[in-house]
NULO-523622 format. One record per residue (C-alpha): x, y, z; residue number from 1. Coordinates in Angstrom, 1 decimal. Layout:
REM NULO-523622
<rec><c1>X</c1><c2>Y</c2><c3>Z</c3><sekol>NUM</sekol></rec>
...
This chain:
REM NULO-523622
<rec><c1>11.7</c1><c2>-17.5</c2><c3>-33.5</c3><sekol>1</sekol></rec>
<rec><c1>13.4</c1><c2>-17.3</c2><c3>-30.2</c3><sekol>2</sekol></rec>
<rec><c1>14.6</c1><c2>-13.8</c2><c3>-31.2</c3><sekol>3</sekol></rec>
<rec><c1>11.0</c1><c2>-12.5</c2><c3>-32.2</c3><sekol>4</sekol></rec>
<rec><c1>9.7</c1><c2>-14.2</c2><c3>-28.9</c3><sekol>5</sekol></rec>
<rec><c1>12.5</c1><c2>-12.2</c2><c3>-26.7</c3><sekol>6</sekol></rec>
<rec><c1>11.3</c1><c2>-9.2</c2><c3>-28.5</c3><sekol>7</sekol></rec>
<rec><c1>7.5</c1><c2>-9.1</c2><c3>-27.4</c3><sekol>8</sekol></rec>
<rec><c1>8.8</c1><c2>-10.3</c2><c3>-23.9</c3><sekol>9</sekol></rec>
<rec><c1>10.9</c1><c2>-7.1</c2><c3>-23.8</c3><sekol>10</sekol></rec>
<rec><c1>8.1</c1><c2>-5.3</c2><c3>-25.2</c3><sekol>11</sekol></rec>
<rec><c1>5.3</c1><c2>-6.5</c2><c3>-22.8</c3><sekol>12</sekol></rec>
<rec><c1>7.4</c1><c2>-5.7</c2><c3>-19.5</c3><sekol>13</sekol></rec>
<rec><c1>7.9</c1><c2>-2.3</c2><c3>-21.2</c3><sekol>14</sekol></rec>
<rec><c1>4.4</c1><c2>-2.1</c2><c3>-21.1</c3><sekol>15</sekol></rec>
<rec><c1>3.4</c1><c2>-3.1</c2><c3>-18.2</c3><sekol>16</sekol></rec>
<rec><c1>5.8</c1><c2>-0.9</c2><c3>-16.3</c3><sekol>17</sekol></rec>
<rec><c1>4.5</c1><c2>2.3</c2><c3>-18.6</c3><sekol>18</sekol></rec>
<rec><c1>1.3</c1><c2>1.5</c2><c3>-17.3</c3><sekol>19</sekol></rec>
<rec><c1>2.3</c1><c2>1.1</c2><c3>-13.9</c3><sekol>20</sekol></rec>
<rec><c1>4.3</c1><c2>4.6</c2><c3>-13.7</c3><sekol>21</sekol></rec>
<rec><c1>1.3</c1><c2>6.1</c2><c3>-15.5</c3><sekol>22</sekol></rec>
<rec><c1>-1.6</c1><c2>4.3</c2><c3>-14.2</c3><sekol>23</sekol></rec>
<rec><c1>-2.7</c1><c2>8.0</c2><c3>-12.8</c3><sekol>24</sekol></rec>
<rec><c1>-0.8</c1><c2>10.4</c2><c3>-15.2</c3><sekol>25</sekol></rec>
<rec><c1>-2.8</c1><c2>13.5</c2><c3>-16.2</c3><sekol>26</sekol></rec>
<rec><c1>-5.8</c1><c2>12.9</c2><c3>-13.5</c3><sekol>27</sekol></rec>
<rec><c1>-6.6</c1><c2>14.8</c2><c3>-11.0</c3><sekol>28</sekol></rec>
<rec><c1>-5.9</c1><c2>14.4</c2><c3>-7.3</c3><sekol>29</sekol></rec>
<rec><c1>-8.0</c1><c2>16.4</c2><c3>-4.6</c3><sekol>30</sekol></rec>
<rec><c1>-6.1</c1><c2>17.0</c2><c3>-1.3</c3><sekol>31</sekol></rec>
<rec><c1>-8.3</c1><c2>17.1</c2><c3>1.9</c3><sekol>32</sekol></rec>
<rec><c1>-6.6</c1><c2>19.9</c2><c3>4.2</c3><sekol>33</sekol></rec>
<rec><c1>-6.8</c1><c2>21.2</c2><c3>7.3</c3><sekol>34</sekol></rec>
<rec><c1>-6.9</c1><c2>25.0</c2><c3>6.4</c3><sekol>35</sekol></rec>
<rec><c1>-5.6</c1><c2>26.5</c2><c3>10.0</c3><sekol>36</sekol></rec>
<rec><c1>-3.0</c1><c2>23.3</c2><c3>11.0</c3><sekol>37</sekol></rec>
<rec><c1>0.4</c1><c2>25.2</c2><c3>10.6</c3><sekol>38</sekol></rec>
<rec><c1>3.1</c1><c2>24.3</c2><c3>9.8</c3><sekol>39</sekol></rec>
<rec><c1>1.3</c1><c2>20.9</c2><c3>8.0</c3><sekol>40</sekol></rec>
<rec><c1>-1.2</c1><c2>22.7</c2><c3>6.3</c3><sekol>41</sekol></rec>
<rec><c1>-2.9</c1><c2>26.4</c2><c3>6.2</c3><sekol>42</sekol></rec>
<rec><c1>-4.0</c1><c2>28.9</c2><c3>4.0</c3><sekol>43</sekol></rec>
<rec><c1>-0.6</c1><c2>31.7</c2><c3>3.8</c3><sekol>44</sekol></rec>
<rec><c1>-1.6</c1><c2>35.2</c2><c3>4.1</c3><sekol>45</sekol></rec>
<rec><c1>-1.7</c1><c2>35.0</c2><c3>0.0</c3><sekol>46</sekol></rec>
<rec><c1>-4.7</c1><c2>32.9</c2><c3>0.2</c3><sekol>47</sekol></rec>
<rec><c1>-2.9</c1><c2>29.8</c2><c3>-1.3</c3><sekol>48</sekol></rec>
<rec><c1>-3.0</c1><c2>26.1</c2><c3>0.6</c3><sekol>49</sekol></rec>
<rec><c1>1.0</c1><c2>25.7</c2><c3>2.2</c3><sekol>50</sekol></rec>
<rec><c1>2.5</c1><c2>23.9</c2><c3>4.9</c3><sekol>51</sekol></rec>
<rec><c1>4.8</c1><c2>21.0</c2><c3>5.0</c3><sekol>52</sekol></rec>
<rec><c1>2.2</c1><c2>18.0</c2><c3>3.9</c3><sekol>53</sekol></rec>
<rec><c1>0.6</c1><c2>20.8</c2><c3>1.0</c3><sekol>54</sekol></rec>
<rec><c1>4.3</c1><c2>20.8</c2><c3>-0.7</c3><sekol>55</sekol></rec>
<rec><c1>5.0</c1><c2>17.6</c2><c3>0.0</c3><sekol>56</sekol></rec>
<rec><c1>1.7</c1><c2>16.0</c2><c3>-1.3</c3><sekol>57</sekol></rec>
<rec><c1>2.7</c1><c2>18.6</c2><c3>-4.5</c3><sekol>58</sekol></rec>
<rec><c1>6.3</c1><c2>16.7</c2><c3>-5.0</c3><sekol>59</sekol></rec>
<rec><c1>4.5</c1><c2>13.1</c2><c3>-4.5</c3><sekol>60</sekol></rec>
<rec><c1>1.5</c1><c2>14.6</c2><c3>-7.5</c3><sekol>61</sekol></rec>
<rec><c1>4.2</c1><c2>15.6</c2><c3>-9.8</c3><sekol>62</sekol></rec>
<rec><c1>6.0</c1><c2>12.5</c2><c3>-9.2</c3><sekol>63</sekol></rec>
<rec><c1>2.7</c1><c2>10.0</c2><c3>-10.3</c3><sekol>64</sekol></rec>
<rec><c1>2.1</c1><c2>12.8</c2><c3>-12.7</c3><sekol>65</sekol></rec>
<rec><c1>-1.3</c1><c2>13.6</c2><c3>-10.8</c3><sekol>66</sekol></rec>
<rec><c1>-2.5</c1><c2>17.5</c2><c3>-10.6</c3><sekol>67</sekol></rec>
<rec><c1>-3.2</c1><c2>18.1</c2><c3>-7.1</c3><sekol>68</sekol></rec>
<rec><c1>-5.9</c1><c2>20.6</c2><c3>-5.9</c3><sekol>69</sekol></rec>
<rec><c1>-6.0</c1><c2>21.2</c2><c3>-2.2</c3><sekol>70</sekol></rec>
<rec><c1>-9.5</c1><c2>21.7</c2><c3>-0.8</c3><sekol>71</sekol></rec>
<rec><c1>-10.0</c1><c2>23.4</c2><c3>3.1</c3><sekol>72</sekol></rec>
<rec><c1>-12.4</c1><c2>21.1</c2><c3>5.0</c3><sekol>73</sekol></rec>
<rec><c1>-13.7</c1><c2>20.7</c2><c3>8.7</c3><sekol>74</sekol></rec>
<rec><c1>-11.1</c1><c2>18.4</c2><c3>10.4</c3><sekol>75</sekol></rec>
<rec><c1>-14.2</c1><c2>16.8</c2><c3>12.0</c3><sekol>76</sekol></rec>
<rec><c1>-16.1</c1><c2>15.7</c2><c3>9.3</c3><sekol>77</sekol></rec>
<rec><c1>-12.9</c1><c2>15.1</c2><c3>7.2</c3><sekol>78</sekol></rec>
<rec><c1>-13.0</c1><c2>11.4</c2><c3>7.2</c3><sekol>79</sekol></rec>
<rec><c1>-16.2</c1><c2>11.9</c2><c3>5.9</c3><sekol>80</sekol></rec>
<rec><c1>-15.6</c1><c2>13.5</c2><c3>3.0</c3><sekol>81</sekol></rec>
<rec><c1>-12.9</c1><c2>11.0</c2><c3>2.1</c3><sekol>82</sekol></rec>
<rec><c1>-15.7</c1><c2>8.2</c2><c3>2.4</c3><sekol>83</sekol></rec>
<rec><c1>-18.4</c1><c2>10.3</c2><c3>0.2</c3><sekol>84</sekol></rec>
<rec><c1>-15.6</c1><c2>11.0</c2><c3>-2.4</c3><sekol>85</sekol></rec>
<rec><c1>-15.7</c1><c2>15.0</c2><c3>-1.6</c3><sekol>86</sekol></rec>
<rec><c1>-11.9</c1><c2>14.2</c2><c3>-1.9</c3><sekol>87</sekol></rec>
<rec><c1>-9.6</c1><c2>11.7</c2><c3>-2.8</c3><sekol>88</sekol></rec>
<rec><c1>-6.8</c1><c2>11.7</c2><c3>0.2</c3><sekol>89</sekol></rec>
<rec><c1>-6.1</c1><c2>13.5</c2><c3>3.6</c3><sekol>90</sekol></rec>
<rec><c1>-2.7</c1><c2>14.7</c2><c3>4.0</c3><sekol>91</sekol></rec>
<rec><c1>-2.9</c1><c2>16.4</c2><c3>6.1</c3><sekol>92</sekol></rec>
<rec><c1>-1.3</c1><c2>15.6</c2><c3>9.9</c3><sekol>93</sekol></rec>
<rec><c1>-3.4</c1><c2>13.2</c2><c3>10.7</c3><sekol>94</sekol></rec>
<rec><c1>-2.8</c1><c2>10.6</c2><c3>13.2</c3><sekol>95</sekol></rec>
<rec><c1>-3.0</c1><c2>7.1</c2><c3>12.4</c3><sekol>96</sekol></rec>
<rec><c1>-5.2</c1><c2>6.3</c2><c3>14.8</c3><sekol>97</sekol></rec>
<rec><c1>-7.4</c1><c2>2.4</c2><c3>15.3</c3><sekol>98</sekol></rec>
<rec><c1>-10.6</c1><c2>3.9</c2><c3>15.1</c3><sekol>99</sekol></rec>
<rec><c1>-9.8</c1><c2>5.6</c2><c3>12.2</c3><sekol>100</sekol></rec>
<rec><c1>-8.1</c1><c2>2.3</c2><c3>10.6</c3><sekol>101</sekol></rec>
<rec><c1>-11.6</c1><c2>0.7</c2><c3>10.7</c3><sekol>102</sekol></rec>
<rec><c1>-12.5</c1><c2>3.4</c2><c3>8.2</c3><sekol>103</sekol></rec>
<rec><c1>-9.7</c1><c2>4.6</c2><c3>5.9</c3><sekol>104</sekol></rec>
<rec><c1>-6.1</c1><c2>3.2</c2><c3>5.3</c3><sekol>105</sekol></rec>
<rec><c1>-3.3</c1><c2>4.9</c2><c3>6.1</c3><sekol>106</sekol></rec>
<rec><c1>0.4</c1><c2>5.3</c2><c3>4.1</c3><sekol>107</sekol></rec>
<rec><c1>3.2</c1><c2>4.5</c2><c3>5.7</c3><sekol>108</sekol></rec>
<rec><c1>4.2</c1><c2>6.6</c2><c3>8.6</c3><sekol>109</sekol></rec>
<rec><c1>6.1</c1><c2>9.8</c2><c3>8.1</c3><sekol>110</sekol></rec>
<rec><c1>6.5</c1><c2>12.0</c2><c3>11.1</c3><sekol>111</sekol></rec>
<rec><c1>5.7</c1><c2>11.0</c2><c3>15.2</c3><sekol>112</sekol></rec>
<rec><c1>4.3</c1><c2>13.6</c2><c3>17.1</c3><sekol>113</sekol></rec>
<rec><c1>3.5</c1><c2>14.0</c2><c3>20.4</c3><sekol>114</sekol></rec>
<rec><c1>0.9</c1><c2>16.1</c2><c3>22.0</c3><sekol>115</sekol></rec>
<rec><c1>1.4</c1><c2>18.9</c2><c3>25.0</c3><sekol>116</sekol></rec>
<rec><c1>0.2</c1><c2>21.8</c2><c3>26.6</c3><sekol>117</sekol></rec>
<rec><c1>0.6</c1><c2>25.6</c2><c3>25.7</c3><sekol>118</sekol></rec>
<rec><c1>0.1</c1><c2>28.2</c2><c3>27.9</c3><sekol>119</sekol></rec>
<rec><c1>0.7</c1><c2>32.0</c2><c3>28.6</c3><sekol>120</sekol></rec>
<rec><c1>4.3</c1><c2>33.0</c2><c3>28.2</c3><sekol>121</sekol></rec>
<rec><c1>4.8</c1><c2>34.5</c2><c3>31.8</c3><sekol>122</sekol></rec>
<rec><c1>1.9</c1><c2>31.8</c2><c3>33.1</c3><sekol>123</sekol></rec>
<rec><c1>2.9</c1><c2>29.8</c2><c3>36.6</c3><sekol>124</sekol></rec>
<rec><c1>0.5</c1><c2>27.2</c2><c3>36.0</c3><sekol>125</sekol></rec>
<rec><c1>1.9</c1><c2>23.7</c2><c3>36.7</c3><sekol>126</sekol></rec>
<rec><c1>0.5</c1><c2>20.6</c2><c3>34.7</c3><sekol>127</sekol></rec>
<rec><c1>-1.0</c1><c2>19.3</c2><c3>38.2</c3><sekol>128</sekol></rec>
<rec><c1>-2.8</c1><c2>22.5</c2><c3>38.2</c3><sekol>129</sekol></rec>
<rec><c1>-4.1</c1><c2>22.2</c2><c3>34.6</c3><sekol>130</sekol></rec>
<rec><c1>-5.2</c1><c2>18.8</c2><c3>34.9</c3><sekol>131</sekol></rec>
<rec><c1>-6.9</c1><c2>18.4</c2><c3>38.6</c3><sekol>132</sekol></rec>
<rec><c1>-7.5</c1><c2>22.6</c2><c3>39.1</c3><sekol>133</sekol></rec>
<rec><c1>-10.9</c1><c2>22.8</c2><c3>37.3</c3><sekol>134</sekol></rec>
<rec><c1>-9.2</c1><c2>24.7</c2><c3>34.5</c3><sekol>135</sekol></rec>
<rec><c1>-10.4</c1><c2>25.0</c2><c3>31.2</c3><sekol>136</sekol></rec>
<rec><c1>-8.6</c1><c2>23.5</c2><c3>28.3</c3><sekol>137</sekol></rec>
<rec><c1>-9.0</c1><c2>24.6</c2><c3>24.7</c3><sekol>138</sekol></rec>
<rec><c1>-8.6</c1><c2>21.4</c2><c3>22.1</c3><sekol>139</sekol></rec>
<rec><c1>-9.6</c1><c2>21.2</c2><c3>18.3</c3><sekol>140</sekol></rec>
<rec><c1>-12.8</c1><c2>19.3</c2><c3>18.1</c3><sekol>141</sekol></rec>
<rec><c1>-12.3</c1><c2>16.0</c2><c3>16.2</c3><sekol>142</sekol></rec>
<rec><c1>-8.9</c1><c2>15.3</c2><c3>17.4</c3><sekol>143</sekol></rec>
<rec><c1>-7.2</c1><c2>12.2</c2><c3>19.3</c3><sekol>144</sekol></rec>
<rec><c1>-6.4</c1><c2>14.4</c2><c3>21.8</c3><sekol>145</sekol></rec>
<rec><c1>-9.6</c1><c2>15.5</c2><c3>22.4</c3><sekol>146</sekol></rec>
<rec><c1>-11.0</c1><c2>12.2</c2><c3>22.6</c3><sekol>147</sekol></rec>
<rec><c1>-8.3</c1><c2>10.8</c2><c3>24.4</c3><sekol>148</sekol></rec>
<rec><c1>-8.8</c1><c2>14.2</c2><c3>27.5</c3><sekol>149</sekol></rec>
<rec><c1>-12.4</c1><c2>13.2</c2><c3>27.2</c3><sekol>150</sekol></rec>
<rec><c1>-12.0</c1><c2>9.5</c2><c3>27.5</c3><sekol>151</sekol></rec>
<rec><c1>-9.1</c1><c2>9.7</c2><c3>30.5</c3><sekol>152</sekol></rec>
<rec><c1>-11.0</c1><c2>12.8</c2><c3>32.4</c3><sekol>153</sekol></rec>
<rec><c1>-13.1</c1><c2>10.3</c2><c3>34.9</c3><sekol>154</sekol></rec>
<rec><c1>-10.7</c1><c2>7.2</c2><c3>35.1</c3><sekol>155</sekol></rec>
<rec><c1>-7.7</c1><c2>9.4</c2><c3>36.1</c3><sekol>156</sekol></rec>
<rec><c1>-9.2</c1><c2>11.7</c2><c3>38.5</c3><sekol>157</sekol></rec>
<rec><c1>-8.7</c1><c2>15.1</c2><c3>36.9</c3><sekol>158</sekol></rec>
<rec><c1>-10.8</c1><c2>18.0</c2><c3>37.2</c3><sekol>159</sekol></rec>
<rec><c1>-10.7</c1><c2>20.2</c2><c3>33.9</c3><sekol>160</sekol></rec>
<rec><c1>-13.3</c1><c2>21.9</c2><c3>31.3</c3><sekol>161</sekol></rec>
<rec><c1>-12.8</c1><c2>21.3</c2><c3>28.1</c3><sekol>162</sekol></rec>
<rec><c1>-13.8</c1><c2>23.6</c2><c3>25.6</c3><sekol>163</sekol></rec>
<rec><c1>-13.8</c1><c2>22.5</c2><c3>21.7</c3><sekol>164</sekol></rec>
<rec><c1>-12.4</c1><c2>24.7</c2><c3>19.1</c3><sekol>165</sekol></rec>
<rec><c1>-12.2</c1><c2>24.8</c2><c3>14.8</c3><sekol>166</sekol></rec>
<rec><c1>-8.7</c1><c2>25.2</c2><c3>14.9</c3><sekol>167</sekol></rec>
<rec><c1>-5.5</c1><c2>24.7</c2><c3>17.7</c3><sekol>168</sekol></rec>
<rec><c1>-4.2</c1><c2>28.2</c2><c3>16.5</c3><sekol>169</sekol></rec>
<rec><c1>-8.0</c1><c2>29.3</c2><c3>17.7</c3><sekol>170</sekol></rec>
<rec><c1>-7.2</c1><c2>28.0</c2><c3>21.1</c3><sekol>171</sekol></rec>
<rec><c1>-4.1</c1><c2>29.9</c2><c3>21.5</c3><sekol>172</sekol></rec>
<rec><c1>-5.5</c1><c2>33.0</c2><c3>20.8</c3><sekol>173</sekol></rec>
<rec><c1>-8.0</c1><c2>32.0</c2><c3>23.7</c3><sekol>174</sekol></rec>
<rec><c1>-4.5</c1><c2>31.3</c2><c3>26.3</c3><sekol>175</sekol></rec>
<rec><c1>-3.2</c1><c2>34.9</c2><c3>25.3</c3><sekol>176</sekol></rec>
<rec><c1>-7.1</c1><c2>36.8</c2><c3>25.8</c3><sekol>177</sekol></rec>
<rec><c1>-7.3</c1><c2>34.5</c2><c3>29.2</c3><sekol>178</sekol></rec>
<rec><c1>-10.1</c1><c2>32.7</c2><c3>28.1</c3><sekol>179</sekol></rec>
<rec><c1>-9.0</c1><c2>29.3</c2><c3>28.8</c3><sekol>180</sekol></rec>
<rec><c1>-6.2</c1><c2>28.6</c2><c3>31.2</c3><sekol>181</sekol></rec>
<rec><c1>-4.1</c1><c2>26.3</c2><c3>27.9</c3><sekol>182</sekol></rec>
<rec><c1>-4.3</c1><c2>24.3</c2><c3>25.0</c3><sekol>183</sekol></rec>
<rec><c1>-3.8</c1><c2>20.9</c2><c3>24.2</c3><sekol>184</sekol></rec>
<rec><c1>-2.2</c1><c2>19.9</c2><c3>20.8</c3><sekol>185</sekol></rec>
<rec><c1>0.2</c1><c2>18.6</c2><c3>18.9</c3><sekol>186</sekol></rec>
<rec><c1>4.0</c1><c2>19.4</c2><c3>19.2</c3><sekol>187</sekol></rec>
<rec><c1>4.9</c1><c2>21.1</c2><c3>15.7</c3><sekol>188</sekol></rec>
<rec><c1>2.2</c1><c2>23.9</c2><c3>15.5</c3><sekol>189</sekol></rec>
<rec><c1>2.7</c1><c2>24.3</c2><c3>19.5</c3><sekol>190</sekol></rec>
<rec><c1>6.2</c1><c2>25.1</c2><c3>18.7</c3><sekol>191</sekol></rec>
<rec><c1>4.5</c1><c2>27.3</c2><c3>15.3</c3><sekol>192</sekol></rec>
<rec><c1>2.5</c1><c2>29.0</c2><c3>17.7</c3><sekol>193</sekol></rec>
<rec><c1>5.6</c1><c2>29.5</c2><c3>20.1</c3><sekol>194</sekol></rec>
<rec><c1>7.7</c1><c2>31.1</c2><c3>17.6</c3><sekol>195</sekol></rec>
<rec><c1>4.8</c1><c2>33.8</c2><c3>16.7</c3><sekol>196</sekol></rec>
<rec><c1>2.7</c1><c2>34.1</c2><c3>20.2</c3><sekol>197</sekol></rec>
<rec><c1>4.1</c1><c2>35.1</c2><c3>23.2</c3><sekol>198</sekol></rec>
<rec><c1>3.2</c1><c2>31.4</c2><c3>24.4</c3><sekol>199</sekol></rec>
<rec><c1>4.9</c1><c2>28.6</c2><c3>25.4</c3><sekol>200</sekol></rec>
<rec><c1>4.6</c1><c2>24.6</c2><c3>25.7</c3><sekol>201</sekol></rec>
<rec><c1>4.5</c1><c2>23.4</c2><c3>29.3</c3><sekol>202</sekol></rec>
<rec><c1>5.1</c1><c2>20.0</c2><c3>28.7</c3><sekol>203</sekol></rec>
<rec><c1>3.4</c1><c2>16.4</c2><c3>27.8</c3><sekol>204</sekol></rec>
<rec><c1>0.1</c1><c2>15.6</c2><c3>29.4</c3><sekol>205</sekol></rec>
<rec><c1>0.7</c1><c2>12.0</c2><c3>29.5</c3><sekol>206</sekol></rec>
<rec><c1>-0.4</c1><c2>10.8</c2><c3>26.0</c3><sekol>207</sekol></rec>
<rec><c1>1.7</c1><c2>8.5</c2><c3>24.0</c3><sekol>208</sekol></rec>
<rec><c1>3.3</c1><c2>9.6</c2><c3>20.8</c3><sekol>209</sekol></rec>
<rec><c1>1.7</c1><c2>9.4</c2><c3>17.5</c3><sekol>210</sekol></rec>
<rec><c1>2.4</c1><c2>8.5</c2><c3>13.9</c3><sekol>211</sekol></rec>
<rec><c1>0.9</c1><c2>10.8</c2><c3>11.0</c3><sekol>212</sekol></rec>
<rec><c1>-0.2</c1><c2>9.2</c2><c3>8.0</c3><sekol>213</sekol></rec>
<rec><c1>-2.1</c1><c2>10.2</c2><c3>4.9</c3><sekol>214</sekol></rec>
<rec><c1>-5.6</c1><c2>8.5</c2><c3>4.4</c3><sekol>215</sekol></rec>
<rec><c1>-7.0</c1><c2>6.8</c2><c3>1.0</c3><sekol>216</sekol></rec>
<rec><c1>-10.4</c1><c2>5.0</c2><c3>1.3</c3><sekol>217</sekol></rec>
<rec><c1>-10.1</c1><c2>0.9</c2><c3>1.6</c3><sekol>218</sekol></rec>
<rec><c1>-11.0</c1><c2>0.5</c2><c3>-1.9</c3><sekol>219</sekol></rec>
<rec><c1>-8.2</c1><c2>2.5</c2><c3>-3.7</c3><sekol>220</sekol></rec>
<rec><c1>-5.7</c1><c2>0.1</c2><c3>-3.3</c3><sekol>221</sekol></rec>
<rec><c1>-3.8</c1><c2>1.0</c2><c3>-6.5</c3><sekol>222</sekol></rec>
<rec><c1>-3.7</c1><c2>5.0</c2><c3>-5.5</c3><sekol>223</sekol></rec>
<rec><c1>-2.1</c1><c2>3.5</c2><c3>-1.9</c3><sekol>224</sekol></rec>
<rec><c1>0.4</c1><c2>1.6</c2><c3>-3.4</c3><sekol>225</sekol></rec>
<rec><c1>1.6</c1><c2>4.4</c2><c3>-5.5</c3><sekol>226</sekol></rec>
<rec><c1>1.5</c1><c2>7.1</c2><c3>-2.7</c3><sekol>227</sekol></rec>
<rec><c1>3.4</c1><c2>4.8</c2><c3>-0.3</c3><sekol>228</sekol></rec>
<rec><c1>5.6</c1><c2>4.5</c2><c3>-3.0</c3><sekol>229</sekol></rec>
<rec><c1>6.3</c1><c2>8.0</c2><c3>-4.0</c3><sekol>230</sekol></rec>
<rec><c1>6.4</c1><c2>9.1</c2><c3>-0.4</c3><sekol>231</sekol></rec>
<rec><c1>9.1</c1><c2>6.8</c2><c3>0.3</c3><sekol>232</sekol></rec>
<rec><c1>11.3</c1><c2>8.0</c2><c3>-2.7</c3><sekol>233</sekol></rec>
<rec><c1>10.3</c1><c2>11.6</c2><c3>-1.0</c3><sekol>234</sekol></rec>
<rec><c1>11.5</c1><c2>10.7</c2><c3>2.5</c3><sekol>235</sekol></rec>
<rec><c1>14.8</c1><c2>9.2</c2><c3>1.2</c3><sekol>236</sekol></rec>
<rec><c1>15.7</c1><c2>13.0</c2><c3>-0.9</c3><sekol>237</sekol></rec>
<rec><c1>17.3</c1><c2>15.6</c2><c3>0.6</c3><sekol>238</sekol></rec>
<rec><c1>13.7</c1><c2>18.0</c2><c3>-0.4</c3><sekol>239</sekol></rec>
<rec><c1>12.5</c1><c2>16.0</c2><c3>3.2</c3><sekol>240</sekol></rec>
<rec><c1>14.9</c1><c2>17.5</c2><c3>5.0</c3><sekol>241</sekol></rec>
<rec><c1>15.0</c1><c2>20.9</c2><c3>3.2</c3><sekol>242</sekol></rec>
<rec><c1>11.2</c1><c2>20.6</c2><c3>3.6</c3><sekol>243</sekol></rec>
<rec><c1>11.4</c1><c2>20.5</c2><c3>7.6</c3><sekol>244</sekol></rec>
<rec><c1>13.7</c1><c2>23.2</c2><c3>7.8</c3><sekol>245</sekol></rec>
<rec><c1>11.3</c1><c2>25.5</c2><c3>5.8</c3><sekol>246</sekol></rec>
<rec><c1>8.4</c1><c2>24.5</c2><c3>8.4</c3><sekol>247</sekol></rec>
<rec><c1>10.7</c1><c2>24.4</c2><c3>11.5</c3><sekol>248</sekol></rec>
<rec><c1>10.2</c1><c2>20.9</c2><c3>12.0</c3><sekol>249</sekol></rec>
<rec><c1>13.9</c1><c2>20.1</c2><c3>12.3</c3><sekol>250</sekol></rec>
């Protein structure tokens, strides 16, 4: 009897752990992206999603056994598409933000980011300038640090125009024609865009750093648990690290 007991005891873990690494196996995942956010996620000259978070959303898919499709939406209403179950995660660069946490939860952190200012190449423009010389500033609409510009404009004294844009990569084509004097963004697609455009990054504006984090809505705890688990068994493989080198992250 004690035998045949420590057989279905075996038996039942067995189970329960099947249904645990399998709890989303052959379902379908869709990937909220940013579809001009290089190098985290952009649509290659190929037309296919890439980027750092597209292959490494791809690795964590495989790993729960999940098909992922990547869908291109406006980084604005983003959130909103998560909450209307248009798609089922962001991963995407986003930064884990308070406002946001009211709204969506967030996977661990995987990457801190900072946010700075690109201008022309041969440009003599000092941040002082940029910030209190009635310049205009280029910044993706929907992004911390446009709201953050906005939200410090007035208590800090400075004297800019800010003018909203789709995509950072859209600002920086607006530095090089001379439209707008720079643009705020992120550090990894300012050093993308350094690397192609004859542009470079003049330095922080005085934000603090950030931690990126993919978004779930509140109610799918179980999909959280299993990203945050399969993105920590990602970060600890040396596919992380071959995966920044590839997107010139590292």
């Amino acid at each position: 009897m004690l035998k045949r007991n420590l057989i279905l005891l075996v038996a039942a873990v067995s189970l329960i752990v099947a249904g645990t690494t399998t709890a989303f196996a052959g379902k379908k995942i869709v990937n909220g992206i940013d579809a001009n956010f290089p190098p985290f996620a952009y649509i290659d000259k190929t037309g296919k999603p890439a980027g750092f978070d597209v292959e490494a959303m791809e690795w964590i898919a495989k790993d729960l056994g999940l098909e992922v499709e990547h869908m291109p939406i406006d980084w604005d209403g983003i959130i909103t598409s998560l909450l209307t179950k248009k798609i089922d995660i962001i991963a995407s660069g986003m930064s884990i933000t308070p406002d946001r946490s009211e709204k969506v939860t967030f996977t661990i952190p995987y990457w801190k980011i900072n946010q700075v200012m690109v201008v022309k190449k041969d440009s003599t423009l000092t941040m002082n300038d940029l910030m209190k010389g009635g310049k205009k500033i280029g910044v993706q609409q929907g992004t911390t640090e446009a709201k953050w510009l906005k939200a410090e404009s007035e208590p800090r004294a400075w004297n800019f125009k800010l003018g909203y844009y789709s995509s950072s990569p859209l600002a920086v084509e607006d530095v090089l024609n001379g439209r707008i004097a720079a643009a705020a963004m992120d550090d990894a697609p300012a050093h993308d865009a350094v690397s192609k455009k004859d542009v470079k990054i003049l330095g922080n504006f005085g934000m603090e750093a950030e931690d990126f984090g993919y978004a779930v809505r509140k109610d799918e705890t179980e999909l959280l648990e299993k990203i945050n688990a399969s993105l920590k068994k990602l970060m600890a493989t040396p596919y992380w690290d071959e995966l920044a080198v590839k997107y010139n992250l590292k």
